[in-house]
Structure formats: C-alpha cells, structure tokens
C-alpha positions in Angstrom: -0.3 -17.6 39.3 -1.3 -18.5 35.6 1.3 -20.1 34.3 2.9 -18.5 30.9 2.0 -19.8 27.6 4.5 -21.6 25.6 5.6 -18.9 22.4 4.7 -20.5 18.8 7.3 -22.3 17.1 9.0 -20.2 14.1 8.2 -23.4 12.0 7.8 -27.1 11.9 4.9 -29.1 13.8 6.7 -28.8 17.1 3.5 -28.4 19.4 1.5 -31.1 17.9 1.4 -35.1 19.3 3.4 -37.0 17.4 0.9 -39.1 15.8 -1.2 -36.2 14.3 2.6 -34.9 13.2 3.3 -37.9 11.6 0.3 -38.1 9.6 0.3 -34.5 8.5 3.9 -35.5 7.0 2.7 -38.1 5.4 -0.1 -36.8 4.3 2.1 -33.9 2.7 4.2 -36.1 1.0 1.6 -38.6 -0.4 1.4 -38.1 -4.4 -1.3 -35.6 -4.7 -4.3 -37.3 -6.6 -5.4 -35.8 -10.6 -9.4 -35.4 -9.2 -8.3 -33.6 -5.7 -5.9 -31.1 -8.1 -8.8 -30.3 -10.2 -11.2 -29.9 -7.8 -8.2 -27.4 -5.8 -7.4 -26.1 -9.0 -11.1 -25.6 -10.0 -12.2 -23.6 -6.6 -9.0 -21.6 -6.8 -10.4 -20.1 -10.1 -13.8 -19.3 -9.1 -12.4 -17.5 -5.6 -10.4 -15.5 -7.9 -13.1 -15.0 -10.7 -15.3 -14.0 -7.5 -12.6 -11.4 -6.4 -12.0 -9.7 -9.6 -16.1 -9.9 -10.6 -16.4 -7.4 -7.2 -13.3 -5.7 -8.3 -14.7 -4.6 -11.6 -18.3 -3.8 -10.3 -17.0 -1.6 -7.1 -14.7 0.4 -10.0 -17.8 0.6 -12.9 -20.0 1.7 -9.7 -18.0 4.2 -8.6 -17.5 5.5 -11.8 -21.2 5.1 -13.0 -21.6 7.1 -10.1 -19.3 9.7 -11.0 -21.1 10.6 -14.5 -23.7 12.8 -12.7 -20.9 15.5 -11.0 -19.0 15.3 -14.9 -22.4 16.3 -16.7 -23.2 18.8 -13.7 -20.0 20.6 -14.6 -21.3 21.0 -18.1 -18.6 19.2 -19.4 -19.1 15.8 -22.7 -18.6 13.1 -21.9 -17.0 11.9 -24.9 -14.6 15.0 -24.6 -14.1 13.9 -20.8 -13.8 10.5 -21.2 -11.0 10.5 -24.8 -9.0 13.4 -22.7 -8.6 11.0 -19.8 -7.7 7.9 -22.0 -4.9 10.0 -24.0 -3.9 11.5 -20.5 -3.5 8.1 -18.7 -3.0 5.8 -21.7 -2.6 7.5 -25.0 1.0 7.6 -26.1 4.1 6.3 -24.4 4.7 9.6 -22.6 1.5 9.1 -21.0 1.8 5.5 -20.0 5.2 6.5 -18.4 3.7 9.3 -16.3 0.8 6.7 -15.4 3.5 4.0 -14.3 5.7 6.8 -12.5 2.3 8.1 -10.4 1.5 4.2 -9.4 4.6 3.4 -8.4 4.5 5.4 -4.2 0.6 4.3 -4.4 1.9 1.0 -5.0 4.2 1.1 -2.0 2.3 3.1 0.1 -0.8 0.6 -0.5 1.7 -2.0 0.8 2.1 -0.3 4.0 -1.9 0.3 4.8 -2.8 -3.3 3.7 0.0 -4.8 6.1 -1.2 -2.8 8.9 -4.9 -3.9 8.0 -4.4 -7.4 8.0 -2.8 -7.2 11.3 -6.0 -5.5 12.7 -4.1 -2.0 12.7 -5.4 0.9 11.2 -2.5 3.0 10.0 -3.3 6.5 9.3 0.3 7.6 9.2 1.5 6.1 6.0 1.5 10.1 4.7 4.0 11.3 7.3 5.9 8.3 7.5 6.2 8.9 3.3 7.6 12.4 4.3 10.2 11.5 6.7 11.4 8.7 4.8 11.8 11.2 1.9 13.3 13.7 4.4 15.8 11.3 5.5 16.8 10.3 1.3 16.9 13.4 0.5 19.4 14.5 3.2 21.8 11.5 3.4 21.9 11.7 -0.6 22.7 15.2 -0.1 25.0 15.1 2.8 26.9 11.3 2.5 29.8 11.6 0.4 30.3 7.6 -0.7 30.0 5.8 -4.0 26.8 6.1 -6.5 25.6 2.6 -5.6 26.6 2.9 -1.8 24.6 5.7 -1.3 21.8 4.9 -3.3 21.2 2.0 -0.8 21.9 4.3 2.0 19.7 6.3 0.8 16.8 3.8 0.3 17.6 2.0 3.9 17.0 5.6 5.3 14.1 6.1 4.0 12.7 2.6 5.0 14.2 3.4 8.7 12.9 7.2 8.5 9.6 5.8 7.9 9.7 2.7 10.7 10.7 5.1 13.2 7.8 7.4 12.9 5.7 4.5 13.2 7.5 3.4 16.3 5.9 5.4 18.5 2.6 4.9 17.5 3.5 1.1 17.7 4.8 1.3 21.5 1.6 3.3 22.7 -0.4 0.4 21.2 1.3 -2.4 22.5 1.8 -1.4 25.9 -0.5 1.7 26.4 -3.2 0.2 24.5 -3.5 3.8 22.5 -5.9 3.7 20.0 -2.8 3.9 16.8 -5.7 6.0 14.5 -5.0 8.9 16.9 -1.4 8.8 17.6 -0.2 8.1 13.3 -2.6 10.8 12.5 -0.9 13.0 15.4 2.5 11.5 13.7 1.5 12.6 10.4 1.7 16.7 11.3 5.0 16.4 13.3 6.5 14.7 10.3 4.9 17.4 8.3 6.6 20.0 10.7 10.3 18.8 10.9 10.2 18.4 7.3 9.2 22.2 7.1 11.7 23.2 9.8 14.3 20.9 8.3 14.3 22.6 4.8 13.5 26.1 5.8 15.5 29.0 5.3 17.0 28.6 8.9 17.0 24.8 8.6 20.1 22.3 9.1 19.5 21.0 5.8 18.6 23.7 3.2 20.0 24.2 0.0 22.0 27.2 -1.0 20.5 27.7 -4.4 17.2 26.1 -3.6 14.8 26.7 -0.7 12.6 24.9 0.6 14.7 22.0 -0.4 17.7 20.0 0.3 21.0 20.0 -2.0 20.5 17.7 -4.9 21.3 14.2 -4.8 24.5 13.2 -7.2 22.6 12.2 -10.4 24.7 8.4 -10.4 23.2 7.5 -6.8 19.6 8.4 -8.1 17.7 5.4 -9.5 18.2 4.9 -13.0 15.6 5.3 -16.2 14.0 1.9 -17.6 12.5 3.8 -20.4 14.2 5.6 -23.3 12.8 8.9 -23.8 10.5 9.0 -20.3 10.9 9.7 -16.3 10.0 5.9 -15.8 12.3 5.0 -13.2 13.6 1.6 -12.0 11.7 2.2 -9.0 9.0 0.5 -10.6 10.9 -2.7 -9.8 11.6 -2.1 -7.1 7.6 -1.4 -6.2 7.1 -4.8 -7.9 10.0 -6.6 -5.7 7.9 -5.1 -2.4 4.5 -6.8 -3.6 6.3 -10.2 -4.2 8.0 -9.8 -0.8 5.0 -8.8 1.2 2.9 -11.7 -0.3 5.5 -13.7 0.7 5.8 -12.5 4.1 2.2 -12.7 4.8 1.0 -16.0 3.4 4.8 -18.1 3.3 6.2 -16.9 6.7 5.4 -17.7 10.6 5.6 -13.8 10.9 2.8 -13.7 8.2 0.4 -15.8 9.5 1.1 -14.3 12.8 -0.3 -10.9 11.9 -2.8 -11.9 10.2 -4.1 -14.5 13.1 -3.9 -11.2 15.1 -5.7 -9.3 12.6 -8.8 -12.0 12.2 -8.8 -12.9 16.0 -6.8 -10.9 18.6 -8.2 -13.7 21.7 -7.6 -16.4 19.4 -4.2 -15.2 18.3 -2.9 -14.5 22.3 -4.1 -17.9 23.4 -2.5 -20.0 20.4 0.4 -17.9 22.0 1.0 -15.0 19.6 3.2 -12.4 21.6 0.7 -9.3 20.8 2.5 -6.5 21.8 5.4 -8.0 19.9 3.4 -8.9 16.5 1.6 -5.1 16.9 4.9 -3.6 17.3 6.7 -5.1 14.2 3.3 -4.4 12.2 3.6 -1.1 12.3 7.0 -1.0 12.2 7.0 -2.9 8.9 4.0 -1.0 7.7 6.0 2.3 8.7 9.2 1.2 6.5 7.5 0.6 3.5 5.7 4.2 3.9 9.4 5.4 4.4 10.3 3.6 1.2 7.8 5.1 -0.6 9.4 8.7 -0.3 13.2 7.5 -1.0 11.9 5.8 -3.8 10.1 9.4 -5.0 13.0 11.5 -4.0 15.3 9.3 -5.7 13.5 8.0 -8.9 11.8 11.5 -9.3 12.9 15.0 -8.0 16.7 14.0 -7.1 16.1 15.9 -4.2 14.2 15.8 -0.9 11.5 19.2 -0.9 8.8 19.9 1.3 5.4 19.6 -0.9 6.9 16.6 -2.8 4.0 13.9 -1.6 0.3 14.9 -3.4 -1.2 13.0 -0.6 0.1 9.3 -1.6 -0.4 7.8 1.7 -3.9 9.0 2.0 -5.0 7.6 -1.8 -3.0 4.6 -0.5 -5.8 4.0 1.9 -8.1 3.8 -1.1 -5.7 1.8 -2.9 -5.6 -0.9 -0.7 -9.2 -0.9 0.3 -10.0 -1.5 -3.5 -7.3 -4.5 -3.6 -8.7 -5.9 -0.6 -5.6 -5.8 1.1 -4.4 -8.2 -1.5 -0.7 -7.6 -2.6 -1.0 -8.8 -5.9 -4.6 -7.2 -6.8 -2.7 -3.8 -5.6 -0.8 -4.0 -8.7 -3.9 -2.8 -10.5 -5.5 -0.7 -8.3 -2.6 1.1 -8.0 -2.2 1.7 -11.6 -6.4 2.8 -11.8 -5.5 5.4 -9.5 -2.6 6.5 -11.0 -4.9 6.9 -14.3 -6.8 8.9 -12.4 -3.8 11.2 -11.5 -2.5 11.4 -14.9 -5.6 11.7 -16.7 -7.0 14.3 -14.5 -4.3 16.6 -16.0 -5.7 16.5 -19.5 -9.6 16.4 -18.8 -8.9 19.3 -16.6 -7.3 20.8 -20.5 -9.0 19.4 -22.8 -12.9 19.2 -21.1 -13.0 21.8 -18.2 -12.8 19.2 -15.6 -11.1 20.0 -12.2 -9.0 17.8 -10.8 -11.3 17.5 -7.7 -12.6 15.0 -9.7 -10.8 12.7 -8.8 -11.4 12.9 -5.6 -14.5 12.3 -5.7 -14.2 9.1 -8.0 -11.9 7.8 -5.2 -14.4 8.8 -2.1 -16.9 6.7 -4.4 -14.5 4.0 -4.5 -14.0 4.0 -0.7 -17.5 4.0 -0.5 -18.5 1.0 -2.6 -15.7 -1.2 -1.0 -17.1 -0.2 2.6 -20.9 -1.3 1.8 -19.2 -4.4 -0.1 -20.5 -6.8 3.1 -23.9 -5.4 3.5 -24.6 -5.8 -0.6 -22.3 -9.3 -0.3 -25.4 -10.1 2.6 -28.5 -8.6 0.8 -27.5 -11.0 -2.4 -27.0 -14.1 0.4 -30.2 -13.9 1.6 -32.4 -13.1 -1.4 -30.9 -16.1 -3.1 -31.6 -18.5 -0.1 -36.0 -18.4 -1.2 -35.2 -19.1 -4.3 -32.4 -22.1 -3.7 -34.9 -23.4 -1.2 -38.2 -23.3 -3.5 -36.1 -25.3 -6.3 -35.0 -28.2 -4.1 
C-alpha cells in the first residue's frame, strides 16, 4: 500500500532539514548587497521592458492587420481612426463610457486568467457573469435591509451566484476527470436559461412595470458615481481592489503558488503534495466568484436592475483580455481598457465613418490570434539569432 503523501505546509520551511532551513533564514535576513540589488533591479526592468515590447507589437499587429477589412468597407481612414479616438478618448463623457465598459472586462479577465494559471480552461466566465447578475439583481430587489447592507448582500450574491455555477464544473474535474471546457460551456446556456425563465413574464422574479427584468434596485444600495456629470461608477475601485488582491493571492499566498505549480506541472505539483482535486476545485470556484462579481458589479454600478440581455458577451472578450495580459493581473489593467476603447469607439466609427461594429470583433480575433502564435514567432527569433551569436564569438 503506497503510503500517503504528507500535505504542504500553509507556510514556513516546515519540510526542509534544518540546516538548509537555517541557512535560507539567514540568508534572508543577511543585508542585501548594493551590486546584487542592481543586478535584481536591473533584470527586473528588462523582463518587464520584454513584456510590454510584445504587448505593444501583438496590439500594432493586430491592428495593422485590421487596416485591410476598414479600407475594404470603403470607409478613411482618417475619418475611422479621429471617430474612434473622440469615441473612446475625446471628451470626458467618452473617457467615462471607456472606464465604465473596462471595468466587467477587467473582472471578468480576472476570472479567465486565475483559471489559466491553474491549468483550467474556463469557458463559463459568460454564464457565471449572468447568474451572479441574476442573483444582484433579485436580492436587491427582493431584500428589504439598509442601503449599505444590501449593497454587500448584493455583491456577496453575485460573487456566490457565480462560484456556484462553477462548482459543478469544478467537481466533474476533480473527481470525474471531465474535461471543464465542455461542462462551463454546457454551464454557460443553463445560466442563460434560468435567467430567461427567472425574468419572464411567468417568472418568480419579474417586474410589474418592467419585463424581462427584475424590480429595480433602491437607488442608495446601488454603487455610487465617482464622476461628476458621468455613469462612472465606484465599481471601478472596486475592479482595481480585485487586481491587487488576485496578484496577491497568486504570487504572495501558499494558495497562489499552489495553483499555479498545478497549472505549470500537474505531476510535479501532486508529488510535492498539492491536493489536486482540492486546488482544481477552489480554482474554479474562485475563478467562478469573480465572474459572479462581474455581473453585481454591472447590475449595481450600471442598470440598477438585474435584465436578461444585460452582459454584451463580457466573459467571452474576457478571454481575449486576459490572453493579451498574459494572465498577468496588473497588465490586465490595460488590456482591459484597449478593449473597452474598442467598445466605446466602435459606437462612433460606426456614426461618423460607416464602420460596423463587427469590427471589433475582428480586431479582437486578430488579437487572439497574435498572442496564440506568440511562442512559435518567440522560437523563430531564438533560433535565427543563434548563427549570428555563434559566428561573432
């Protein structure tokens, strides 16, 4: 009988011999030298110079690429390209809308890029969105309890809304071995359908005055305006507050490093001890919340109400999203707010030039596209460079 392996410690230097414990601790509290920081310091900045060098490039591909649909529409460019700047960027009305459209790709990002680090590929952010909105929307309309009481009722709803659509998905995996592409996708149309059902006109939770849609939430439990004369809500901070937490969880926690030692190496990861059902299972679940969150935060911050076309498809740009930020939290914050230019200035090119909003589709397949071919270019450039290193020695 194989005996059971011992379970990871939640912190501390508990499984290693106490000499190379010793000198780890002393080696972490020996004075750091002024060369070793600069040398640290100095590689830190070209990693990060390296990352946004192939941020740029996949986004001025992608949209160099783009340039030949726009002039096949018979729209100018300059006409296409000043409508999409005073659509995304061009007054404070505009930057607002821009901020207001990032802010559930922002989340929503969150939630792929968690479940991609742990190996997981999590389809069902989009349903998960929808429920957690469904379940907002209808405690907000149904709880009777003070403004800020329900308002984080309201938002722990969604979060839980959202986790428990993942959670079947995340059982199937973990102990069924059920590929989770096929069951979040499955996941995705039921939430669809019991958000249908639920505001229909023979629903449980349909308005009076309003179908399609639950009773509005009471406008002092809604999230509150940052921006005086705009829709910009303070769910922006609330976006921001997830990307320092989820940075934090992966790269300062045990949990962190857990997932993403599952994610890099699943045989590596179950022999160091790593509980994998138990990691895959809070994965998702964590993944699912913050989909969840996405939607309370949009049903809150923006309609006051929970209705059933009130996602555009956020949890499927999210995939893109994330993709672009290479599943980095902090890199989200922009390519969140590219794609939200996207949205916001599709409105006006499709005005001003004659562009359809299609378009922006197809600037974000071509962004997908790019990241996915990232490795092979990444391996071209290696090995063309290795002659020329070689001849020069």
């Amino acid at each position: 009988m194989r005996p059971k392996r011992p379970a990871l410690p939640g912190s501390g230097m508990a499984r290693l011999a106490p000499d190379v414990a010793e000198a780890m601790a002393t080696r972490a509290s020996a004075p750091r030298e002024m060369g070793a920081f600069v040398a640290q310091t100095r590689d830190r900045a070209r990693t990060f110079a390296g990352r946004a060098l192939i941020f740029a490039l996949t986004l001025g591909a992608a949209m160099l690429c783009a340039l030949p649909f726009i002039l096949l529409s018979g729209a100018d460019l300059g006409t296409t390209g000043e409508a999409f700047f005073n659509g995304a960027l061009g007054s404070q009305f505009a930057i607002a809308e821009t901020l207001i459209q990032m802010i559930p790709l922002l989340i929503a990002g969150l939630a792929v890029a968690i479940s991609f680090h742990g190996g997981l590929f999590n389809i069902g952010v989009e349903g998960q969105l929808i429920f957690g909105g469904l379940v907002a929307g209808v405690i907000g309309a149904e709880v009777n309890a003070p403004p800020m009481i329900l308002t984080a009722l309201c938002l722990l709803g969604g979060i839980a809304g959202g986790a428990s659509a993942a959670l079947i998905p995340a059982l199937l995996k973990a102990y069924r071995g059920v590929h989770e592409v096929v069951t979040t996708i499955m996941v995705n149309f039921i939430a669809i359908s019991v958000a249908l059902y639920a505001v229909s006109p023979a629903g449980p939770f349909v308005s009076a005055t309003q179908p399609s849609a639950t009773e509005k939430i009471p406008r002092d439990a809604r999230l509150s305006m940052i921006w005086d004369g705009t829709r910009l809500h303070s769910g922006l901070i609330i976006a921001l507050i997830a990307v320092v937490g989820i940075w934090w969880l992966l790269y300062r926690t045990p949990l962190g490093f857990r997932i993403r030692l599952l994610g890099a190496n699943p045989g590596a990861a179950r022999a160091s001890g790593v509980s994998v059902p138990r990691i895959t299972i809070a994965t998702l679940l964590i993944s699912g919340g913050l989909g969840g969150l996405a939607g309370a935060v949009q049903v809150l911050g923006v309609y006051g109400r929970f209705f059933d076309a009130f996602s555009a498809g956020y949890g499927y740009d999210a995939i893109a999203v994330a993709l672009l930020a290479a599943l980095s939290p902090i890199a989200m914050v922009i390519s969140a707010f590219f794609f939200a230019m996207l949205d916001s200035g599709a409105v006006q090119m499709q005005a001003v030039a004659g562009i359809s909003r299609e378009m922006v589709g197809v600037v974000s397949g071509l962004v997908v596209a790019f990241v996915a071919i990232q490795p092979a270019i990444l391996h071209l450039w290696s090995r063309l460079r290795r002659p020329s290193s070689g001849e020069t020695s």
